[in-house]
ZAMARGU-4260 file (C-alpha; in steps of 0.2 Angstrom, whole numbers, plus 5000, padded with zeros to 4 digits):
<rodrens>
0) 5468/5446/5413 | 5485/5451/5417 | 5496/5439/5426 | 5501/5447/5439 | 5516/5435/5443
5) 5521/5438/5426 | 5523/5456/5426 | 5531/5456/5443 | 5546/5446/5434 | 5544/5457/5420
10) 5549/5472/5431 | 5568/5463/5434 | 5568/5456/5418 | 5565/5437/5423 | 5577/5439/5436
15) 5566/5427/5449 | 5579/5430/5463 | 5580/5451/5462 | 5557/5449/5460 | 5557/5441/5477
20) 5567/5451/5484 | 5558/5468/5479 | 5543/5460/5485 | 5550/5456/5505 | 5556/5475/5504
25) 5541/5480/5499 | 5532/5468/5514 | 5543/5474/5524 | 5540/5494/5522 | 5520/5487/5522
30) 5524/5479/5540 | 5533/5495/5545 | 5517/5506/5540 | 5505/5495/5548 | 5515/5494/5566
35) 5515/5513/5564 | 5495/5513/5562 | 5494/5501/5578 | 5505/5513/5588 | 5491/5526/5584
40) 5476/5521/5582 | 5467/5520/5597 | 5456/5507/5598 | 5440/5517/5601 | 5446/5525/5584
45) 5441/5509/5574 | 5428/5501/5586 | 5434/5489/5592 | 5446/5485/5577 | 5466/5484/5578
50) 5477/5480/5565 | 5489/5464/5565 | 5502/5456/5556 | 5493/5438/5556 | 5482/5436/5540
55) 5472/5422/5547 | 5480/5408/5538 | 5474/5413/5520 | 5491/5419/5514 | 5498/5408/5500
60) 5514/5414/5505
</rodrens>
């Protein structure tokens, strides 16, 4: 199984601080994308479904 926390840190070579701060750019494009969706979408489109930037509390973040 890979470790997923593993590789991230092996993309910047151990470099904990340059990992974490791909991975808030990367939530912040992922934010970006999702307000764009919410802007469009009418909500007719998805019955009844909207996007939303709260994840319910299940985030171990």
């Amino acid at each position: 199984m890979l470790d997923q926390i593993s590789a991230a840190l092996s993309l910047f070579e151990g470099d904990a601080n340059a990992t974490i701060g791909a991975l808030l750019a990367e939530l912040q494009f992922v934010r970006g994308q999702l307000a764009l969706c919410e802007a469009g979408m009418s909500v007719g489109f998805t019955r009844g479904w909207v996007p939303t930037f709260d994840n319910g509390g299940n985030s171990h973040v």
